[in-house]
N, C-alpha and C positions, 0 to 999 in steps of 0.2 A: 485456610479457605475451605469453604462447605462443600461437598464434592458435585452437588447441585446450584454451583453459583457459577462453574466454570463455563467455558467457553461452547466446551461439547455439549453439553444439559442444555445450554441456552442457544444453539441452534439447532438439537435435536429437539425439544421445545416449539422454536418456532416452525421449523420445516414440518411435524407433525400436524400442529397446530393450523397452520394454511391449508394443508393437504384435506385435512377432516373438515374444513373450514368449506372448502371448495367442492369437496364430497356433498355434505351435506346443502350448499345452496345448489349446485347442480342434483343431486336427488329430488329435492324439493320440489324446484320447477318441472324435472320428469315427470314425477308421481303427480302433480296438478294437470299435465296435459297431457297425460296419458290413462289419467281418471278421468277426466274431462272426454277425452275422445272414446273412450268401451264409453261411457253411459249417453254421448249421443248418439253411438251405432247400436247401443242396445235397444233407445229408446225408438230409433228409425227400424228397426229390424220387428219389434213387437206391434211398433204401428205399421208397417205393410201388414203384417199376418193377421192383424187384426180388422184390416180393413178390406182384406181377401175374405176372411170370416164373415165377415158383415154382408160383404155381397153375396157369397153363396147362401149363406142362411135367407137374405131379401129374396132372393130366386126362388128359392124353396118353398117358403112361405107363400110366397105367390100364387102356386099351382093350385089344381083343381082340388076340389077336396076331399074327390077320390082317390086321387094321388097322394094325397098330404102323408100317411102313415109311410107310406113306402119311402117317399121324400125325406121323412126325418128320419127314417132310419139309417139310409145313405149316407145322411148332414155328420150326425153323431159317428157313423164309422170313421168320416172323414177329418171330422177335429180330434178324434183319438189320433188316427194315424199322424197327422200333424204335430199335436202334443207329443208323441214318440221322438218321432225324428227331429222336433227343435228344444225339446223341453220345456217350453212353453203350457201355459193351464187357460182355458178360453174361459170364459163365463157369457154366453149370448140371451139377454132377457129377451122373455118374448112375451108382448102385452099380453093375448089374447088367453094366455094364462097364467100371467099375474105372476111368473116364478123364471127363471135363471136357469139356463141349460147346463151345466157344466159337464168338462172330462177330467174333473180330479175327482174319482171315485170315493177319496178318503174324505169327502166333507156332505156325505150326503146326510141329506136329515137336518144340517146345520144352515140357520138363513143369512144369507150375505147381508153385511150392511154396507150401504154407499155413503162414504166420509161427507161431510157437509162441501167439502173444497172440492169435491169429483162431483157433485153434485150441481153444485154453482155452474162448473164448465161446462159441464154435459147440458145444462139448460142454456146455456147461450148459444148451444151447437159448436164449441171448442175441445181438441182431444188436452184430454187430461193427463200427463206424467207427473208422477211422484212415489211413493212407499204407504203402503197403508195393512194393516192385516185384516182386513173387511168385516172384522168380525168372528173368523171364522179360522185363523191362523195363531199359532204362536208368536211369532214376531213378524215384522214387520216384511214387505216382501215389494218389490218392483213393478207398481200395475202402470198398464197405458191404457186410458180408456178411449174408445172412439163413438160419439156421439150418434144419435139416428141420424139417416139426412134428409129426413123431411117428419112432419109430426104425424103422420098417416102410415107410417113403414110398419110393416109387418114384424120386424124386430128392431131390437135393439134399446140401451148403446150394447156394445161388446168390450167385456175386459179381457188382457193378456197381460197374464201374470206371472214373474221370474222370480226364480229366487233368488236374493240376492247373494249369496254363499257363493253359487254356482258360475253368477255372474261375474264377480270379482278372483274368479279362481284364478285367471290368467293376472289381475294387476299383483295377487298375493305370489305367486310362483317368480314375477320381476321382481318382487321387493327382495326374496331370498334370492335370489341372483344380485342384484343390484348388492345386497349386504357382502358376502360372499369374493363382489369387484372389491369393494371400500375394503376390508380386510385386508386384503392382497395388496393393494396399492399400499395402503398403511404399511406391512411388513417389509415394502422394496424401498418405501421412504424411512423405514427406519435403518436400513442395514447400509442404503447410500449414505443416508445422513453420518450412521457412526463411522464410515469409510474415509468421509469426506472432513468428519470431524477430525478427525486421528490422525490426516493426513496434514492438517494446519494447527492440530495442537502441538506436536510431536516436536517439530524447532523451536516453536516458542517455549515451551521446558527447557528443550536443551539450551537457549537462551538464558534461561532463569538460572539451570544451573552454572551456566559457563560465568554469569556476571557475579554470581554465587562465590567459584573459587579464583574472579578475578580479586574480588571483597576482599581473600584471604591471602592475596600476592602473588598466585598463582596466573600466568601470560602464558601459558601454553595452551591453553585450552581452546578449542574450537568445534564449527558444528560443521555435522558430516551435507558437506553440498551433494545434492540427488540431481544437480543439475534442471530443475525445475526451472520455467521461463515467466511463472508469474509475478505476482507479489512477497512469498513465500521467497522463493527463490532469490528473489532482488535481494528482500529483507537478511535472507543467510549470508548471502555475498557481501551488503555492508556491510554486516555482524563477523564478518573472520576478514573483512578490511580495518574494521577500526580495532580487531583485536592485536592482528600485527600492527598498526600505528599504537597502540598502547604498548606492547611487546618492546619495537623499538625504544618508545619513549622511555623504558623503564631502563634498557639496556643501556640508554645515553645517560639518564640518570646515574647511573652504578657507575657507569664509565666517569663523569662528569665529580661525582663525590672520591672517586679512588684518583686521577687526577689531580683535583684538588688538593686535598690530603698528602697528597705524593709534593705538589708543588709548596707547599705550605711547611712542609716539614721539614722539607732542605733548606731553607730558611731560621727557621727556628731553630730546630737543632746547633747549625752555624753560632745564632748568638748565643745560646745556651750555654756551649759548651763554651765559645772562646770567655765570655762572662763567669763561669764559675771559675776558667780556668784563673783568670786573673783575680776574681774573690780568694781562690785557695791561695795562690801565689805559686801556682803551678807556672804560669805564664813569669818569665824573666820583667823588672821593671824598666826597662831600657826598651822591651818588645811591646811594652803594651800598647803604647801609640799604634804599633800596627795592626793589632787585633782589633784595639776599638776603632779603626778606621773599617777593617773585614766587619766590625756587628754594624755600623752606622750606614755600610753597603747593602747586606743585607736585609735592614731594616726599611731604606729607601726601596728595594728591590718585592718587601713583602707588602708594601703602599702600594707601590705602582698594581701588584699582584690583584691587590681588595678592591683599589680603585677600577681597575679593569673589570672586573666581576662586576661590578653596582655600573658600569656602561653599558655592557651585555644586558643586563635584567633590565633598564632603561630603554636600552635601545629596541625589545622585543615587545614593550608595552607600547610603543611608538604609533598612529597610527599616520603616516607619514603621505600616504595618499591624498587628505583633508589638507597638508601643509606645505604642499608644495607652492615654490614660485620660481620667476622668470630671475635668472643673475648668469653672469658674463664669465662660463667654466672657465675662457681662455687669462681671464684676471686672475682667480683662484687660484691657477696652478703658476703663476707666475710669483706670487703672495709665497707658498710652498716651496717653491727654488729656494727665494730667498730667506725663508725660515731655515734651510737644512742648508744653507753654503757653508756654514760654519763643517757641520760634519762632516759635509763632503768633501771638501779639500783637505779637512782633516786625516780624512783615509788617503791624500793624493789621486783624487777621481776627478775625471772630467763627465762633462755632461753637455749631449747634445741633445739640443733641443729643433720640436717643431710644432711651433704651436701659431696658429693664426694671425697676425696681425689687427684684423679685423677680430669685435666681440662674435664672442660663439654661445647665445641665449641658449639656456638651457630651463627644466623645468625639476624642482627637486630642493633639498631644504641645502641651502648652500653650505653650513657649516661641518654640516655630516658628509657629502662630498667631499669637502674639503680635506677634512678627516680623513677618507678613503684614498683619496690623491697622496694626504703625506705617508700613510702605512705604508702604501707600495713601495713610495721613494726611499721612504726612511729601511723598510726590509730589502728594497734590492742594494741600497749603498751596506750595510750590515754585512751581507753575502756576496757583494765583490770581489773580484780579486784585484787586488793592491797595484794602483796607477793605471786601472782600465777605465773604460767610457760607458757611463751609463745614459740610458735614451727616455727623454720623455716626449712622446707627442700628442697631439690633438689633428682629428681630422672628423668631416661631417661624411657620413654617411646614410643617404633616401633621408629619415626620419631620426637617425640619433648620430649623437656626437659620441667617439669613441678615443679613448685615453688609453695609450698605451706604454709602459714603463718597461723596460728592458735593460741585465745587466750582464756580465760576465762574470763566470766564476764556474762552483763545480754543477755538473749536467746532474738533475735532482730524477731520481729513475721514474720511471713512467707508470707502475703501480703505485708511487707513493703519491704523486699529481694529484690526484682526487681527494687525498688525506689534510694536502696543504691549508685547510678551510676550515678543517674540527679544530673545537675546541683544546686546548693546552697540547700540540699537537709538533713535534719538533721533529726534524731526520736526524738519525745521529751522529751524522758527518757536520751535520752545522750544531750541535749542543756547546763541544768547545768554543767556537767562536760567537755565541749565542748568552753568553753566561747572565745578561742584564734581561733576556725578554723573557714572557712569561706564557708563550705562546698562543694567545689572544689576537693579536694583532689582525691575522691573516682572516681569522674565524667575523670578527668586528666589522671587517671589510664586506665581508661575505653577508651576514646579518642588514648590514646599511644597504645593501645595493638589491637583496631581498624585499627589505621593508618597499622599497623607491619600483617595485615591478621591472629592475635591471638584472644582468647577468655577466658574468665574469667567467673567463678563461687563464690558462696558465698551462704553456707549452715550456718545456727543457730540451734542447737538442745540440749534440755539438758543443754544453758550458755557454751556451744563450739560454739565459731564462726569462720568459716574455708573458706579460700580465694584461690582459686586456678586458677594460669593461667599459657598458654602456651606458647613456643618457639621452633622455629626452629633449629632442628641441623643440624650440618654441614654436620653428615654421621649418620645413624641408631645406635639405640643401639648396635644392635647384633653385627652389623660390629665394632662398638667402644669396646665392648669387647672384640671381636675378638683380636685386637689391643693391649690391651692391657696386654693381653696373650702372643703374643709374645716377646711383650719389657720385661715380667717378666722371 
């Protein structure tokens, strides 16, 4: 990946980009109405003084014209002094001698020309602003002219004329400020941005890498939590949650193939060997009957094993939510007695029972139930102890109906409780008397009543061992009592 296609480039990129974006439309609009305002205070400031000009020089001219010499030499001291103190250049034409008074010293000799467009104004009697060099100038310079105000006037019009250098000194002194802001701003937007980049690229690598040496089988890997409360943050914490749910998953796996393997080979082995033994004639021919009865056990023993595995993989693709229906648990488990009475009395067990007389509607795929009813019965009569009472009942409780199976026999310790439910999973007080299961059974139980949004328990105390899990009913108890008060 190009090192300008990442993440950081491309919000260092846009975050710049805005900033300079915004710089420059707010410069813009300054510098228009801030140009805008110097050149109408320029223009109002030149037309006062010009129109102060105008009057004193009308006064002037006015007098006797034995005064007159004295008078305009006074006028002239006073548009110099003027011209000092504002920097400002007057120009005052005065008919009666055909020629322009001025106080810019540097043009004398030289004749003003009046633009055609100052000219137009100045005859309609309107003051004229605009830029013109009169003739008489290098470039171009700031005139306001103010008109005579009557056609009889002793003088006039009056020009006041600025330069425009001097006039624009203060927008040019903003502009290198204003540059000077954007720069600065630029430099705190670059240094947040790469802060802020760094700080939301930084897991997402570690990210890339951690999924990197998961690629390579590697489940230990994780990202270091800063304890952040955003997105970032969130994102880390599902990122080292789904990495321990893969971690697990992988350790079930290992567990799940070495089980396996484990279960599969004590089998094998079994007919292998009693098989060869009898090819070589190591086996007596008088014994072989019994051996090939031991391979025909264990063969039956490695079916049930395969077949239980392809019910697990089945029963987890299940989506069993979509499949549920309404059927009578109290029927089911009655169907189940009688499936296992053979067994049962075959161990010398009794059974008591308490299951409703009335149906007890439930919600759920009845044959996988049904299923999980016999595992329990079938593994508590297995684990008995010889001529005791095992207990099946049903009873409703608020919203579910609950099945309970209970046997006598050895007290199973209370760290291994929670084991009872893994896969190929056996105690090794019940291995010997266990020699046909495959350790499934309890795990299948657990998976069905999973898939069904149930839950199961399993308490040992005292050589009671007691199994309990739930079901859905179709209507509440109360209501189902209710019910069945009326039909009575």
């Amino acid at each position: 990946m190009s090192r300008f296609k990442g993440i950081y480039w491309r919000q260092f990129i846009v975050t710049v980009g805005m900033v300079a974006l915004t710089l420059v439309l707010l410069g813009t609009s300054f510098f228009a109405l801030t140009y805008s305002y110097i050149l109408s205070e320029k223009r109002q400031e030149l037309e006062d003084k010009a129109n102060i000009i105008y009057q004193m020089a009308e006064d002037i001219y006015q007098q006797p014209a034995t005064y007159m010499g004295l008078w305009r030499s006074e006028l002239r001291e006073m548009i110099d002094v003027a011209q000092r103190m504002s920097n400002v250049t007057f120009f005052i034409w005065v008919p009666s001698a055909n020629s322009f008074i001025s106080t810019d010293t540097s043009v004398g000799g030289l004749e003003l020309t009046i633009p055609a467009a100052m000219n137009g104004k100045l005859q309609t009697g309107d003051t004229y602003v605009g830029t013109s060099d009169l003739g008489i100038y290098e470039k171009a310079r700031f005139v306001v002219a103010v008109p005579a105000q009557k056609p009889s006037a002793a003088v006039g019009p009056v020009l006041a004329v600025a330069d425009s250098d001097s006039m624009m000194g203060m927008w040019h002194a903003f502009l290198g400020i204003f540059g000077m802001t954007a720069i600065t701003v630029l430099l705190i937007a670059f240094v947040a941005t790469a802060g802020t980049a760094v700080q939301q690229v930084k897991p997402i690598r570690d990210m890339a890498a951690a999924a990197r040496r998961f690629a390579e089988g590697n489940f230990d890997a994780r990202i270091y939590d800063t304890g952040r409360e955003d997105e970032i943050g969130e994102l880390t914490e599902a990122f080292n949650a789904m990495a321990d749910s893969l971690q697990r998953t992988e350790q079930q796996r290992r567990e799940f193939i070495a089980n396996i393997s484990h279960e599969l080979k004590t089998p094998m082995t079994t007919i292998a060997g009693y098989a060869d033994g009898i090819l070589d004639g190591v086996i007596a021919p008088e014994e072989e009957e019994q051996y090939l009865r031991i391979i025909s056990d264990e063969s039956r023993r490695l079916s049930r094993l395969v077949r239980r595995m392809l019910d697990v993989s089945q029963l987890q693709s299940l989506d069993l939510i979509k499949q549920k229906t309404a059927f009578d648990l109290s029927e089911s488990m009655r169907r189940v007695l009688v499936s296992m009475e053979k067994k049962i009395t075959g161990r010398g067990l009794d059974v008591e029972v308490e299951i409703p007389e009335d149906p007890v509607m439930v919600l759920g795929d009845n044959d996988l139930l049904t299923q999980v009813v016999y595992n329990l019965l079938e593994n508590a009569a297995k684990f008995a102890s010889p001529d005791s009472t095992l207990f099946l009942g049903l009873e409703r409780r608020g919203e579910k109906a609950v099945v309970t199976v209970r046997n006598r026999g050895e007290t199973i310790p209370a760290e291994e409780l929670p084991l009872l439910f893994e896969r190929f999973h056996k105690s090794d007080k019940s291995r010997s008397a266990d020699k046909d299961g495959v350790g499934l059974g309890l795990y299948i139980v657990r998976t069905i009543l999973e898939q069904h949004r149930e839950s199961i328990t399993a308490a040992s105390e005292d050589g009671v061992t007691t199994f309990a899990f739930t079901v859905q009913l179709t209507q509440p108890a109360e209501e189902a009592r209710k019910n069945t008060h009326k039909e009575a």
